[in-house]
C-alpha positions as CSV (number, residue, x, y, z in Angstrom):
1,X,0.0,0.0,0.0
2,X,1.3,3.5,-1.3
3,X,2.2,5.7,1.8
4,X,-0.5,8.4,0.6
5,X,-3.3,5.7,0.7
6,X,-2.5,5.6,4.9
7,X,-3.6,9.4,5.2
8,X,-6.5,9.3,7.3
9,X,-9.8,10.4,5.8
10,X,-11.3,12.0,8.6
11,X,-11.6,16.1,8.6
12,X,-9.7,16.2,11.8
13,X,-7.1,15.0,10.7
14,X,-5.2,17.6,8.2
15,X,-6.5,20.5,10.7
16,X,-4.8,18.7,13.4
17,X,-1.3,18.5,11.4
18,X,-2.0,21.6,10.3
19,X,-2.1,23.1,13.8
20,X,0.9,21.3,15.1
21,X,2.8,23.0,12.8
22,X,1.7,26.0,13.8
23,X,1.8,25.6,17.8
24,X,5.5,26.6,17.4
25,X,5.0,30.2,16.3
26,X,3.2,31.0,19.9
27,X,6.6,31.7,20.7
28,X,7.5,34.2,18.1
29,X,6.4,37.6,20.0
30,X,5.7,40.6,18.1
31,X,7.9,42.1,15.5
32,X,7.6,44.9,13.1
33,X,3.7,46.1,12.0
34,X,2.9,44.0,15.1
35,X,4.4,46.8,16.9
36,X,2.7,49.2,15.7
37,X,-0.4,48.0,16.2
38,X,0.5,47.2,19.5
39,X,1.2,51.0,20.3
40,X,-1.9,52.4,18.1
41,X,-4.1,49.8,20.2
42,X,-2.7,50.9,23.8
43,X,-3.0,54.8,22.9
44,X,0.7,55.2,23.3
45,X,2.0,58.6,22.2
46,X,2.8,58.1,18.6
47,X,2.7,60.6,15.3
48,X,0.0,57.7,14.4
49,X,-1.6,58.6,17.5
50,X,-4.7,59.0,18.1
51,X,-6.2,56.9,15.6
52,X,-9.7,54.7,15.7
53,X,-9.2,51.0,16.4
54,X,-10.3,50.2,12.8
55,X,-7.8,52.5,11.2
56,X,-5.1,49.8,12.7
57,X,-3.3,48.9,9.4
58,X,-2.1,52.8,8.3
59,X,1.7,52.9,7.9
60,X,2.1,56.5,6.0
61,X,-0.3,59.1,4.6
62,X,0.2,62.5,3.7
63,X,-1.3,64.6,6.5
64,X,1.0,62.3,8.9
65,X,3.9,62.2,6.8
66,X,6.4,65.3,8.3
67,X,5.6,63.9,12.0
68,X,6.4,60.6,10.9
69,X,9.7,61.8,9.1
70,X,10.7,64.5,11.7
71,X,10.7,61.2,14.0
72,X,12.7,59.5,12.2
73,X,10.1,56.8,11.6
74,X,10.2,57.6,7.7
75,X,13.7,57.6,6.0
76,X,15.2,61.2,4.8
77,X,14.3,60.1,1.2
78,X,10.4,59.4,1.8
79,X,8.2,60.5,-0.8
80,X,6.0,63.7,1.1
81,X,2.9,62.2,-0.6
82,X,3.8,58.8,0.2
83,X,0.4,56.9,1.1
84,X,0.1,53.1,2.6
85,X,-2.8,52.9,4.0
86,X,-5.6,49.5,4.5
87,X,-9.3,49.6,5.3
88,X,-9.5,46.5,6.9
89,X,-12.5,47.1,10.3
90,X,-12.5,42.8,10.5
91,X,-8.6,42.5,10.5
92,X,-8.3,45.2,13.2
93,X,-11.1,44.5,15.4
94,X,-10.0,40.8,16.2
95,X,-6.4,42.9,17.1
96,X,-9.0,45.4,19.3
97,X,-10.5,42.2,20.9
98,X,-7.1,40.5,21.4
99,X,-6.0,43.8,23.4
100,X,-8.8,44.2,25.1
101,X,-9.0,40.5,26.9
102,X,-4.8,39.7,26.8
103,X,-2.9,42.8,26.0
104,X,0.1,42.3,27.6
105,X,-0.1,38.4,26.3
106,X,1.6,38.0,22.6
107,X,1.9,34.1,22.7
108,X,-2.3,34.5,23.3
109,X,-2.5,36.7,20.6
110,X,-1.0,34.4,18.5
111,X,-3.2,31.2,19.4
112,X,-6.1,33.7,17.9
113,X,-4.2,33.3,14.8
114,X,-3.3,29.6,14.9
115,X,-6.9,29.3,15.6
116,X,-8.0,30.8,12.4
117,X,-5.4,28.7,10.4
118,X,-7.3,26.2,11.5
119,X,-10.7,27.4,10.2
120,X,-8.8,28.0,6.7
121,X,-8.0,24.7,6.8
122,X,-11.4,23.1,7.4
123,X,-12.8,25.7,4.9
124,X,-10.4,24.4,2.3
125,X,-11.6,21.2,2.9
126,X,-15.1,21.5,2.4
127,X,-14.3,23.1,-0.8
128,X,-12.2,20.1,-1.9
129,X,-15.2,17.8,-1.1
130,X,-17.5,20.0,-3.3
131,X,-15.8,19.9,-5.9
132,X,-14.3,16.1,-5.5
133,X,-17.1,14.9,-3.7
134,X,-16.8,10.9,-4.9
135,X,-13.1,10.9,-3.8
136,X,-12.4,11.1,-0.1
137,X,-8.5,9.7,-0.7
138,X,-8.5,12.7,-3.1
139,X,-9.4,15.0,-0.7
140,X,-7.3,13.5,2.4
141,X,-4.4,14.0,0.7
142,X,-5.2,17.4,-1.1
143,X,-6.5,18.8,2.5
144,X,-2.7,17.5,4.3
145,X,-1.1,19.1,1.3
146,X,-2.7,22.7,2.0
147,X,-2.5,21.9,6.3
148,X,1.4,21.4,6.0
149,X,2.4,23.7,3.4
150,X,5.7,25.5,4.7
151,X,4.8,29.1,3.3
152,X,1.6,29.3,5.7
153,X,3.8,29.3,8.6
154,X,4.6,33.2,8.5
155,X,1.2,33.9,7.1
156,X,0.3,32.1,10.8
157,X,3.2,33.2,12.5
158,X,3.0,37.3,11.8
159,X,0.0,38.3,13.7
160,X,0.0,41.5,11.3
161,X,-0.6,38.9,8.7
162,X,-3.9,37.5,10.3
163,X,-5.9,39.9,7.9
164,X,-5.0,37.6,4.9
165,X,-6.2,34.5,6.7
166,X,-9.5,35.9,7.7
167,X,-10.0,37.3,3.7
168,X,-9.2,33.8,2.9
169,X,-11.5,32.4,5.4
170,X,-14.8,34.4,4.1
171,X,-13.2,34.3,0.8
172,X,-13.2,30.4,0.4
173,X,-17.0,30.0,2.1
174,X,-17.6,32.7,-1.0
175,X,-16.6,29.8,-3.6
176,X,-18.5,27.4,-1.7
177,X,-21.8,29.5,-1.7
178,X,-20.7,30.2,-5.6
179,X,-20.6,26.5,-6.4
180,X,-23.5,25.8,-4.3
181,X,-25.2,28.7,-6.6
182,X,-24.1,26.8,-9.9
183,X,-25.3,23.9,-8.7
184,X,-29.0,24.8,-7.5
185,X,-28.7,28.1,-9.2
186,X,-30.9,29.4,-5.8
187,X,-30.6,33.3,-5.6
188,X,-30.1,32.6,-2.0
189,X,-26.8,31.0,-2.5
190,X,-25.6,33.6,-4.7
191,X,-27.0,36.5,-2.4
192,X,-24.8,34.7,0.4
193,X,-21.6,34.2,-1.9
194,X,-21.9,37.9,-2.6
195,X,-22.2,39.2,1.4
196,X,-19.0,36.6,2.3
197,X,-16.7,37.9,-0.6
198,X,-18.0,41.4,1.2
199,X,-17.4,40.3,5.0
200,X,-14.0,39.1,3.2
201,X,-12.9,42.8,2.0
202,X,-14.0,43.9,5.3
203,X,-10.9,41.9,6.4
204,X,-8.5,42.3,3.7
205,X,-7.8,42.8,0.1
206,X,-6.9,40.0,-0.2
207,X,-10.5,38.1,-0.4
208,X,-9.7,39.5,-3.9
209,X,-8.1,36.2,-4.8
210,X,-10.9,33.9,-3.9
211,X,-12.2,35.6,-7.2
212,X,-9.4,33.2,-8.9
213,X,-11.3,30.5,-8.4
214,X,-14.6,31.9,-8.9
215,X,-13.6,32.6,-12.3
216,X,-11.8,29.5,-12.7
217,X,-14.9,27.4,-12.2
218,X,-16.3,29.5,-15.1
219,X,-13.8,29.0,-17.5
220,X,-13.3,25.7,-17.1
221,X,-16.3,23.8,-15.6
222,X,-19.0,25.7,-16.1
223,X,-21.4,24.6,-18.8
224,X,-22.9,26.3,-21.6
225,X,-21.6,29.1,-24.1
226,X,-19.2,31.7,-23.4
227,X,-21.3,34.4,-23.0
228,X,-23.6,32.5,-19.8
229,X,-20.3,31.6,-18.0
230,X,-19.0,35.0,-17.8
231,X,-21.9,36.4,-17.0
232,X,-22.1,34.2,-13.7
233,X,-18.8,36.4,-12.7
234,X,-20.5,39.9,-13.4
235,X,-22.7,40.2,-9.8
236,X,-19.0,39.8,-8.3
237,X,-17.8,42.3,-10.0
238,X,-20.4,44.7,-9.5
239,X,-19.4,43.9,-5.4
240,X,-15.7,44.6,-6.4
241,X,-16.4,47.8,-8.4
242,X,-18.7,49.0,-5.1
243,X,-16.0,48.1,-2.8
244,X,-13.5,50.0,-4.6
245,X,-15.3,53.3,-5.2
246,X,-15.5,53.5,-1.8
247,X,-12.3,52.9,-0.8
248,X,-10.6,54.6,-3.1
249,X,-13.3,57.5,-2.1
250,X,-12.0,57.1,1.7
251,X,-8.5,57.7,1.0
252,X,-7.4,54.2,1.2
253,X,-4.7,52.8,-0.8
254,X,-1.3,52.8,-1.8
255,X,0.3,55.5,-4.0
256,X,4.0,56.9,-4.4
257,X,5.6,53.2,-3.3
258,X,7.7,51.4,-4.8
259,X,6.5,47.9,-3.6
260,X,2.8,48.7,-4.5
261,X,1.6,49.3,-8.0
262,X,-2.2,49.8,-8.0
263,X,-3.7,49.2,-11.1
264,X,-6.0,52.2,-11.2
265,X,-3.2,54.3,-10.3
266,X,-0.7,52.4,-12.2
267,X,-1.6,50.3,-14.9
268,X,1.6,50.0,-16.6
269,X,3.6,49.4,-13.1
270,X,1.1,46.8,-12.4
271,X,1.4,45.0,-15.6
272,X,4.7,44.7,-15.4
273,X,5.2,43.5,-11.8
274,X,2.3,40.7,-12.3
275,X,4.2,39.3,-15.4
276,X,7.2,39.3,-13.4
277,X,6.0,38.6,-9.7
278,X,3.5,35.9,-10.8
279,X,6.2,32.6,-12.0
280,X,8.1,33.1,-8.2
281,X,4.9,33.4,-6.6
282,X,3.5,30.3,-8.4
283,X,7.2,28.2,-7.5
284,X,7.1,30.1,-3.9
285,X,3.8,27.8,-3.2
286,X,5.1,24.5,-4.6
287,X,8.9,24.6,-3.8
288,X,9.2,26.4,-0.1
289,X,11.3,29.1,-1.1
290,X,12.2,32.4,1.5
291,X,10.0,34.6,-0.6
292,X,10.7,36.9,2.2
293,X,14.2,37.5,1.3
294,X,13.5,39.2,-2.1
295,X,13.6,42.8,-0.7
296,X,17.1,42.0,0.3
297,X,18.5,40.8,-3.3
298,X,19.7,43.4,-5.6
299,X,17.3,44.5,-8.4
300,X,20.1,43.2,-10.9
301,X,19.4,39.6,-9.7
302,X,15.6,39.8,-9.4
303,X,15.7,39.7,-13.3
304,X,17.2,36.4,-13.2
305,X,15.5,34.7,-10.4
306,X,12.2,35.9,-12.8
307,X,13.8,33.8,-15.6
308,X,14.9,30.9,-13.5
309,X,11.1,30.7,-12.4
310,X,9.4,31.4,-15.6
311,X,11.6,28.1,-16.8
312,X,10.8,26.1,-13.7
313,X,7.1,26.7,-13.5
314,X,6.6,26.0,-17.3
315,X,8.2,22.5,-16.8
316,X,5.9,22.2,-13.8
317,X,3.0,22.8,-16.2
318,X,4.8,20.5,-18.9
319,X,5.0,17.7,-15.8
320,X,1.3,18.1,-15.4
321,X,0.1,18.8,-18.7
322,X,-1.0,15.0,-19.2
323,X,-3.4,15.5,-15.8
324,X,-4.5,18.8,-16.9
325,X,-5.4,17.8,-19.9
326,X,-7.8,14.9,-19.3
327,X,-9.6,16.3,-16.1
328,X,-11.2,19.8,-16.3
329,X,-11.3,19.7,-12.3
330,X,-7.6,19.7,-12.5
331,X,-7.6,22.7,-15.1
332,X,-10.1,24.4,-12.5
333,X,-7.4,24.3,-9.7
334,X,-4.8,25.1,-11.6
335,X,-6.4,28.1,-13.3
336,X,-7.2,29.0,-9.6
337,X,-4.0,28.7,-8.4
338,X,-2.6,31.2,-11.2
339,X,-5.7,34.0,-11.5
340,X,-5.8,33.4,-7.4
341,X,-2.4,35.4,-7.3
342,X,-3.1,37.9,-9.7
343,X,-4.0,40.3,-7.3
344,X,-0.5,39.6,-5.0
345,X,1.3,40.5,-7.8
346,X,0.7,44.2,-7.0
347,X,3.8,44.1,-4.5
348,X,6.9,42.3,-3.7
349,X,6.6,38.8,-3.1
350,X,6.6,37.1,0.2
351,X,5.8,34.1,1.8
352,X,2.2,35.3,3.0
353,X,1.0,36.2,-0.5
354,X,0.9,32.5,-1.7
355,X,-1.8,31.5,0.5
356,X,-5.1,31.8,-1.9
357,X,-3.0,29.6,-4.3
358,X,-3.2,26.9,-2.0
359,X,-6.6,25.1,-2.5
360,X,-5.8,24.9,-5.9
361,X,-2.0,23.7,-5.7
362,X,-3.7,21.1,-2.8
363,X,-6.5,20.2,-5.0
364,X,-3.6,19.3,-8.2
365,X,-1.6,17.4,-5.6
366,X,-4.5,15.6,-4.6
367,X,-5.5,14.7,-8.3
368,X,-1.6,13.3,-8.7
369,X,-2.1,11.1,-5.8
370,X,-5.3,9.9,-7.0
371,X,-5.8,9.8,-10.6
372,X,-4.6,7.7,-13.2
373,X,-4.0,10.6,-15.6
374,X,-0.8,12.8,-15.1
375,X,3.0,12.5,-15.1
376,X,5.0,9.7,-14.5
377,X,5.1,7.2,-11.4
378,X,8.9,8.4,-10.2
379,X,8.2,12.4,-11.3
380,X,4.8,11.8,-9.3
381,X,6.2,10.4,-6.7
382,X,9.0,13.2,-6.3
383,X,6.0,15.6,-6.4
384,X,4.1,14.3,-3.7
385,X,7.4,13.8,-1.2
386,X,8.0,17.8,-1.9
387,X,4.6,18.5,-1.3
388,X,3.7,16.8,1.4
389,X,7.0,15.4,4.2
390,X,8.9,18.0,2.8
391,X,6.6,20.8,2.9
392,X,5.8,19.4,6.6
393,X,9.4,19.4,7.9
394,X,10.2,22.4,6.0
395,X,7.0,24.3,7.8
396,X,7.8,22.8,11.2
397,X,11.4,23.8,10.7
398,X,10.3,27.4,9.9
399,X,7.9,27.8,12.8
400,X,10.8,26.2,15.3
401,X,13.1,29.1,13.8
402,X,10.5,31.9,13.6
403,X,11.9,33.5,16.8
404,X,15.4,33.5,15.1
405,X,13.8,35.3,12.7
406,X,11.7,38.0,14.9
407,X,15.3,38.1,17.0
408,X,16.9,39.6,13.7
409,X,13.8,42.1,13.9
410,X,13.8,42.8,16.8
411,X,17.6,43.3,18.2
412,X,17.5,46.7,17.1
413,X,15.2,47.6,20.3
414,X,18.1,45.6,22.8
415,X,21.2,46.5,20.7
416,X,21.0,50.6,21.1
417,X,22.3,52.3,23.8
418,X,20.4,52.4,27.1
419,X,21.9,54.7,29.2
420,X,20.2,58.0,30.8
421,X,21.4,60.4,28.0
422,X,19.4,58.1,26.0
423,X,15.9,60.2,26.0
424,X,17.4,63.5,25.1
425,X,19.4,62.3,22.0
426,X,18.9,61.9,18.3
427,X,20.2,58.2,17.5
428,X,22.0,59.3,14.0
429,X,22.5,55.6,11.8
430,X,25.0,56.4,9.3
431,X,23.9,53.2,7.8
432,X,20.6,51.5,9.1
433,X,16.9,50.6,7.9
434,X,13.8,51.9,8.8
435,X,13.3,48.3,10.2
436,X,15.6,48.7,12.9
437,X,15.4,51.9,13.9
438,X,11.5,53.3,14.2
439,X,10.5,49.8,15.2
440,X,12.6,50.1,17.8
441,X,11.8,53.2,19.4
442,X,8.2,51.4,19.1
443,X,9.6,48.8,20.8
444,X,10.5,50.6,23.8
445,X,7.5,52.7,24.5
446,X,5.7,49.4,24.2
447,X,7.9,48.1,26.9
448,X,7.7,51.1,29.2
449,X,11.1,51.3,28.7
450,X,12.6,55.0,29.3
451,X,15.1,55.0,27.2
452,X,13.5,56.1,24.1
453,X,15.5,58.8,21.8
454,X,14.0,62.0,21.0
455,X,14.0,60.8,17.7
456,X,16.2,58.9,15.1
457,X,17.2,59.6,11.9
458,X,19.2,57.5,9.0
459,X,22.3,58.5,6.8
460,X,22.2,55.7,4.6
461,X,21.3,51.8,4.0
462,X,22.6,49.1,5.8
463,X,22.0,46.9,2.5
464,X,24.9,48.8,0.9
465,X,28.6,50.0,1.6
466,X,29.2,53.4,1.8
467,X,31.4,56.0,1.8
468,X,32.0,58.4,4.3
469,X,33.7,62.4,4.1
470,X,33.6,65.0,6.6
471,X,34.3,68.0,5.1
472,X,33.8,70.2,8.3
473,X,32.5,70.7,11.8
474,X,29.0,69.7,11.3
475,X,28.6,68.3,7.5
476,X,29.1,63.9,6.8
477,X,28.6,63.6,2.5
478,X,27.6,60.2,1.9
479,X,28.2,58.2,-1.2
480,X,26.3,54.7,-0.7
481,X,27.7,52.1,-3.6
482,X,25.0,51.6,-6.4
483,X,23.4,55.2,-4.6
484,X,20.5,55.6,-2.6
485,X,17.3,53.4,-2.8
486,X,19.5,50.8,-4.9
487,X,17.1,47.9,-2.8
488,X,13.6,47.1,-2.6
489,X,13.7,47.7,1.0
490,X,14.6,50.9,0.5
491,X,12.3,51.8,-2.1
492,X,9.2,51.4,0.1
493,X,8.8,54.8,1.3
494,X,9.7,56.1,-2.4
495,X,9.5,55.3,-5.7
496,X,13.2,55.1,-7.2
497,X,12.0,56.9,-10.6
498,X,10.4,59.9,-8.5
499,X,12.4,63.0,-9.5
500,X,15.2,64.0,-7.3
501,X,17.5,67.1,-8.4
502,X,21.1,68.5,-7.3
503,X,20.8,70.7,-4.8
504,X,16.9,69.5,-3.1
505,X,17.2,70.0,0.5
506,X,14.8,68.1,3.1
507,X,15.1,69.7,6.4
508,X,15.2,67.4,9.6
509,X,14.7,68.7,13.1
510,X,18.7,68.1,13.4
511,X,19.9,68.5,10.1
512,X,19.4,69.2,6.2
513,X,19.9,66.7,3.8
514,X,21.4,68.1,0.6
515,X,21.4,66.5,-3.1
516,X,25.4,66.5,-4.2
517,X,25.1,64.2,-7.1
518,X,22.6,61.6,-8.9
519,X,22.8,58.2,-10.5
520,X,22.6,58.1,-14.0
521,X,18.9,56.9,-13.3
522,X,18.1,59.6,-11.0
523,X,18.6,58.2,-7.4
524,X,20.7,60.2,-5.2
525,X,24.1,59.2,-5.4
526,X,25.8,62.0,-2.8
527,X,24.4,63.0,-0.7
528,X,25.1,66.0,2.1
529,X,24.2,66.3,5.8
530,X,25.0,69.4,7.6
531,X,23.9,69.3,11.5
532,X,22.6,72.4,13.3
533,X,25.4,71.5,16.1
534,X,28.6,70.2,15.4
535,X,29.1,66.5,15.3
536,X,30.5,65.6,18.9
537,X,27.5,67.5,20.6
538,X,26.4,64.9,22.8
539,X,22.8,65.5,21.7
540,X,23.7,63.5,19.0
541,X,24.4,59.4,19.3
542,X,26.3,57.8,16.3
543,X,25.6,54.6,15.4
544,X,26.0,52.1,12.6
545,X,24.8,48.6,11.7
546,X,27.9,45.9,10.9
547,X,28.1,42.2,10.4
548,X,28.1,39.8,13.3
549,X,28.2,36.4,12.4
550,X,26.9,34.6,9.0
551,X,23.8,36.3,9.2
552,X,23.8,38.9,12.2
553,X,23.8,42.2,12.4
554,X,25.0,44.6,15.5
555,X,23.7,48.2,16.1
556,X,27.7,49.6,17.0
557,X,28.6,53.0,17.4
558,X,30.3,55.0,14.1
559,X,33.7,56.8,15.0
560,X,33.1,60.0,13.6
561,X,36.0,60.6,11.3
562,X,38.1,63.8,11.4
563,X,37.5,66.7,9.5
564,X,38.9,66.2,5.9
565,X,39.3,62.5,6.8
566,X,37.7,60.0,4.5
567,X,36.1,56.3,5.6
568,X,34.6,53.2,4.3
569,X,31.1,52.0,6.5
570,X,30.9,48.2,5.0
571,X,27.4,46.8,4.1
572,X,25.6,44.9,7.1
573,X,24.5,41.9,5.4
């Protein structure tokens, strides 16, 4: 007997493994947005602050902008019309309800999350069964595939991402009501797939992807001539259309990013990153790659990892062709899997935007398991060992490591100076990310801890080496190899095409930042900061990130170099 044949049928079964996986990731704590919310929630004195409970996942907008720079919570380069914020009420109140009962309880807060993985789980079930309902093997396997897929376990582990597993929550039960609707065409079904893709935007954008499969059933199920199955998809988008006059009519949204290209804003940005972003997004959820780590590679290289996808996932296709072919279910979830993601494609990927394609990569790997049809026995074999031990090892490993990960967030917050000058400096980072700094000042005052700068400010990446000249008393010029905003991570408070000229100032409580020179594509390249005191006041605290270790980084201060003297600040990872 096959090993997959010994997968046990019952429901509880995949939500259990599931869950196991994720127990590990009670440990995490709270890193980055977490943070924020954190100090949004407990009324802490913030530039974000006040704000309603519902207006939890706002990161920049323009009437909050120069407190948020002036802070030093927004690099020197941030775009003054910079915009990032969500309208998700659902999302936030679970955070409002998590805060109100546990506050000062993170591993709580994150058994709310495991708990809803779990509920995506059954979901995902019960839409296997629908649409397999004569092959319970089928839909054993297909359900342990989705439970134990590795790239869930940030998705789980990231209690800022619980908005996406909620949207995908509603979002699935909207397929189900929609097949439910095809099948006994009853208004009432459709009427209820329509309100739980709504409840679903309430939560996130993300609910958007359900629509994948919605239209994949259409294209490739549903009966009849062309014209009937697209018009089953036209009361969805009548909700979507709704939904997005009035969000867009609220203010919400992203604009003047780099790592978000709305398409009504911009089309041609947005075409461009889906054709891109959607062959790593589609070999993120089958092989489990660190998605996560794409802000961190050099735009140079993200051309050839786009490549080296493109050619992997079309000999994935070629590998299932045969199954794809024969079985219009399997084309279903595989043209679910792909339009599911569509919508992720908007920004950067990461591990947490895979999950809507994972009914239908479950229901294909269920299919291979079961069905004669497909690829051969040692290629299906090699299939089902990544998806399914692998994938569970791989996820178990991740959520074992997750603290390792949040410690990396994190160590900015332990690694600063602590000592009583503390609260009435300005921490300068020659070389630092927004990452470690702002998050954590955050950090502190959600500790209670008193020794919070006045405020923080950044010279230059960490992601890049840099050169360093002091031409006088109170001046550093700053040339950072590749020049400013040369990563993705730094490109998220500005768009690297958004015009810069010699000789633009941006004035700092501290400091003004002049232009000196631009890169042939118009990023800074030099750039000039002249203090208001000189450089040894002792209002000022230098600071710099370096290597420690194969993958550590230390917060260590910067030796300010003499006047006329010249220095090299090497690149932190």
């Amino acid at each position: 007997m096959r090993l997959v044949d010994r997968i046990p049928r019952h429901p509880a079964f995949p939500v259990l493994c599931g869950l196991l996986i994720a127990l590990p990731t009670l440990g995490a704590g709270l890193f980055m947005d977490d943070v924020l919310a954190r100090v949004k929630l407990l009324g802490l004195d913030t530039p974000w602050s006040p704000a309603p409970w519902w207006d939890l996942y706002t990161f920049a907008r323009a009437d909050l902008n120069p407190e948020l720079l002036a802070a030093g919570h927004h690099p020197w380069w941030a775009d003054p019309a910079l915009r990032m914020t969500f309208f998700r009420p659902l999302s936030a109140a679970t955070h409002a309800l998590d805060y109100a009962l546990w506050p000062h309880h993170p591993a709580l807060h994150h058994l709310h999350s495991v708990m809803w993985y779990g509920l995506t789980i059954a979901v995902t079930l019960a839409l296997l069964r629908r649409v397999h309902p004569d092959h319970p093997r089928l839909v054993a396997v297909a359900g342990l595939a989705f439970a134990v897929a590795a790239p869930h376990v940030m998705t789980v582990g990231w209690l800022a991402g619980r908005n996406t597993l909620i949207g995908f929550a509603f979002g699935a039960l909207a397929v189900l009501a929609h097949l439910s609707w095809r099948r006994t065409r009853r208004p009432a079904a459709l009427a209820a797939a329509l309100g739980l893709l709504a409840v679903g935007l309430l939560a996130s954008e993300a609910a958007l992807g359900s629509l994948g499969y919605v239209a994949a059933w259409a294209l490739c199920v549903e009966p009849g001539p062309w014209r009937r199955r697209l018009a089953t998809l036209a009361p969805y988008a009548l909700v979507v259309a709704l939904w997005r006059v009035a969000y867009v009519a609220a203010g919400f949204g992203a604009t003047a990013t780099a790592i978000y290209h709305d398409p009504g804003t911009d089309l041609p940005g947005f075409v461009a990153a889906a054709l891109g972003h959607l062959p790593v997004l589609i070999l993120g959820r089958w092989i489990p790659l660190p998605l996560d780590a794409w802000a961190l590679v050099p735009p140079a290289v993200h051309a050839l990892l786009i490549a080296a996808a493109a050619l992997a996932v079309a000999g994935l296709f070629a590998l299932l062709w045969p199954l794809l072919a024969a079985r219009p279910r399997a084309r279903f979830w595989a043209a679910g899997m792909v339009l599911s993601l569509v919508p992720f494609t908007a920004t950067m990927p990461m591990d947490r935007l895979v999950f809507f394609a994972g009914p239908g990569a479950a229901g294909l790997v269920g299919l291979l398991a079961a069905a004669p049809d497909g690829p051969g026995p040692r290629t299906r074999r090699a299939l089902l060992v990544l998806c399914l031990p692998v994938a569970a090892v791989v996820g178990l490993l991740r959520g074992i490591t997750l603290p390792l990960y949040v410690g990396a967030n994190t160590a900015g917050a332990e690694q600063a100076p602590r000592d009583a000058a503390v609260p009435g400096q300005t921490f300068v980072h020659v070389t630092g990310t927004f990452h470690r700094t702002h998050y954590a000042t955050l950090m502190r005052q959600a500790a209670g801890d008193p020794a919070v700068p006045r405020r923080s400010v950044i010279l230059s990446s960490m992601l890049t080496g840099a050169t360093v000249h002091r031409p006088d008393a109170r001046t550093l010029e700053i040339s950072p190899d590749g020049g400013y905003m040369a990563r993705m991570l730094d490109q998220i408070h500005r768009r690297p095409d958004a015009a810069f000229a010699v000789g633009d100032t941006v004035t700092l409580p501290d400091l003004d930042v002049e232009i000196r020179a631009l890169t042939p594509d118009g990023r800074p390249a030099r750039a000039a900061f002249r203090f208001r005191r000189p450089l040894e006041d002792p209002s000022l605290r230098w600071l710099m990130l370096t290597p420690a270790g194969p993958l550590g980084i230390a917060t260590r201060p910067f030796p300010l170099p003499a006047v006329g003297e010249t220095v090299r600040v090497p690149a932190a990872l």
